[in-house]
Residue, then its C-alpha position, 0 to 999 in steps of 0.5 A: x617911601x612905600x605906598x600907604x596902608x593902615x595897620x589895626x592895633x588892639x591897644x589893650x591886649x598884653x601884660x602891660x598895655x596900654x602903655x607897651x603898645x604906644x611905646x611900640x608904635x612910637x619906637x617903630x616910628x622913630x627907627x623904621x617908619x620913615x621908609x613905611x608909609x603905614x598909618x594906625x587905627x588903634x582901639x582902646x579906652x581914650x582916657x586911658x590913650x590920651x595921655x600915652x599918646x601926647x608922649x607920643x607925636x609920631x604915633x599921634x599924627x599917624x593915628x585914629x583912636x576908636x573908643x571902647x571901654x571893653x577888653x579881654x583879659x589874658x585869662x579868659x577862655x576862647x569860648x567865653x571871648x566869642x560869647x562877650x568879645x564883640x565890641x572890645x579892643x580885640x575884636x574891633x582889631x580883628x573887624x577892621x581888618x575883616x571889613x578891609x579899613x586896614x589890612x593888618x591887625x597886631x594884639x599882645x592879648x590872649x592868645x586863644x581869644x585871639x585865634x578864636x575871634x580871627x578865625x569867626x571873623x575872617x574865616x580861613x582862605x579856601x581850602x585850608x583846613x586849619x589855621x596855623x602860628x609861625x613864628x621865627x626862630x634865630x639862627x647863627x645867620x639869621x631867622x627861621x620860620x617854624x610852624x605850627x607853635x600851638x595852634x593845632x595839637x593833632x595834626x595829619x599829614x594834610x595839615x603839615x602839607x598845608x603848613x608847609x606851602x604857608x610857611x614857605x610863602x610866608x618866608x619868602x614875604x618876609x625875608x625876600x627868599x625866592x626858593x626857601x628850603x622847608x623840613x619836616x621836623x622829626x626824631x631823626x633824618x632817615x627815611x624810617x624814622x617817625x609816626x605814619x603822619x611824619x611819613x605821609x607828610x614827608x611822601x607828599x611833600x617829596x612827590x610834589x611838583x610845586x616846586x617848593x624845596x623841600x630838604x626832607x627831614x630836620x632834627x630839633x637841633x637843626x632849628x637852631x643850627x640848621x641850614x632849613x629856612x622853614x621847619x614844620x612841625x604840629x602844634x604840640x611839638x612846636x609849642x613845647x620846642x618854643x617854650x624849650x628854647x625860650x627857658x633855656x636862653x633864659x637860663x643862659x643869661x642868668x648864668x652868664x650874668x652871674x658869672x660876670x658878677x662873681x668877683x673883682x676881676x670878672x667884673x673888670x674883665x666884663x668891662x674889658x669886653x663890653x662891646x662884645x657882651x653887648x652884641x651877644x646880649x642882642x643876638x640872644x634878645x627874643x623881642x627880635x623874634x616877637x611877632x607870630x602870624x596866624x596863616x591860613x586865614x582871610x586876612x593878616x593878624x599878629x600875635x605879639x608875646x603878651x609879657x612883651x615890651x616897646x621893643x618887641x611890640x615894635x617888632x611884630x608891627x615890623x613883621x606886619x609891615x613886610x607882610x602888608x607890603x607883600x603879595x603874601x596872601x595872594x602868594x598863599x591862594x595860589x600855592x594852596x589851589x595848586x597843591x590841592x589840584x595836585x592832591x587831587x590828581x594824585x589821589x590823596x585824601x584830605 
């Protein structure tokens, strides 16, 4: 058993809260929680959680409700959210975590309202210019980390040096990787290929001596069937790649489904290989990469997929376990003082 934290869940925020969030609690529970000490505070309307939670008796005695009656929709615009937010399940989330009663705050609500409250309310750790989304990506052996998936639409090359050294701690929390290899995404793998940012990036990165291991430049396809553990890119690029991905596995099913049920016989022969189909349907599930973390701030946040379900909620409580059991943070202080000291040794200009 590990050692106890408290996790902050904003009960309210998603498609399909509040009953998906406690459905999720309980599902983490039931597969993971017995080697997880970890306890919750969940903020959310109680005449609304109170009949979730009596289905809910792992969830129930490993929790604390804080009332409130207010809650963010999912269409509300970041601006508006910092003017009427306090007081609502989001920020109350996010203010645990900022006043140190939990150490992880996890929400399926907006997610420009999300950065938007996280970043007034923990502010970014010293030295980071600006917060990032990382998000994981399945691979033929397991999961990458990319990043950034839509926070940051113009990017220099500071900002995907940052992201690299967050990305590569990040990695290595939450897969127990000691050396991580980190690419830079790009429209191809020579040195000349790429915008002056792409290659300013690609120069501090190479010239560095932090020790990070850094491969160079990785294609789009390399994402998915690359060997790199960790693929920055801005926020632009990486949001629309993400989206990309997402339609096209979408699109893969229907076909897929479609063709099993075309006739007698590819029915029959489906049901000759469901096993096998079972397993396929798994490896293409995104609720197993539910779950991106806001890095670069002065605390934990995750942000689950909105029009998620029990299981992927479940998922993104998953990564914040890990991250909560980890030195993360402290791991992203010390590789970000040492490459902004190294910056400065060697001239560069944030």
């Amino acid at each position: 058993m590990s050692e106890a934290f408290v996790m902050s869940i904003d009960a309210m925020g998603g498609d399909n809260a509040p009953d998906i969030v406690i459905q999720g609690l309980e599902h983490y529970l039931k597969t993971q929680g017995s080697d997880h000490d970890v306890h919750f505070i969940i903020h959310g309307d109680e005449t609304q959680l109170a009949p979730l939670m009596a289905k809910a008796p792992l969830t129930t005695a490993r929790s604390e409700i804080v009332h409130t009656e207010l809650a963010i929709d999912m269409d509300t615009k970041p601006r508006h959210a910092l003017r009427r937010g306090e007081g609502s399940s989001m920020w109350n989330t996010i203010d645990s975590v900022k006043e140190g009663s939990a150490r992880v705050g996890v929400s399926a609500g907006n997610t420009g309202a999300l950065m938007a409250i996280s970043y007034r309310l923990l502010r970014t750790m010293i030295g980071v210019q600006r917060p990032a989304i990382a998000g994981l990506w399945p691979q033929p052996d397991g999961m990458c980390v990319v990043l950034d998936i839509g926070a940051n639409v113009d990017c220099d090359a500071s900002h995907l040096t940052e992201f690299a050294v967050m990305g590569e701690a990040y990695y290595r929390a939450l897969f127990h990787k000691d050396k991580p290899s980190i690419g830079l995404l790009n429209v191809g793998t020579e040195e000349l290929k790429g915008n002056a940012t792409i290659k300013a990036a690609h120069e501090r990165l190479n010239n560095s001596e932090l020790g990070l291991n850094y491969v160079g430049f990785v294609e789009g396809n390399d994402i998915s069937f690359g060997e790199v553990d960790v693929v920055v890119t801005d926020g632009f690029t990486g949001n629309i790649a993400l989206k990309t991905a997402e339609g096209t596995a979408k699109l893969i099913s229907k076909f897929f489904k479609e063709s099993l049920q075309a006739s007698i016989w590819s029915k029959f022969t489906a049901m000759l290989n469901y096993a096998g189909f079972k397993r396929l349907q798994k490896r293409l599930d995104p609720r197993r990469a539910n779950g991106g973390v806001f890095l670069g701030l002065n605390g934990i946040i995750i942000k689950s997929h909105g029009g998620t379900d029990a299981v992927g909620f479940a998922n993104a409580v998953a990564i914040g376990v890990e991250l909560a059991e980890s030195d993360f943070l402290a791991e992203v202080e010390r590789t970000l003082n040492a490459l902004h000291d190294e910056d400065d040794n060697m001239g560069f200009v944030a």
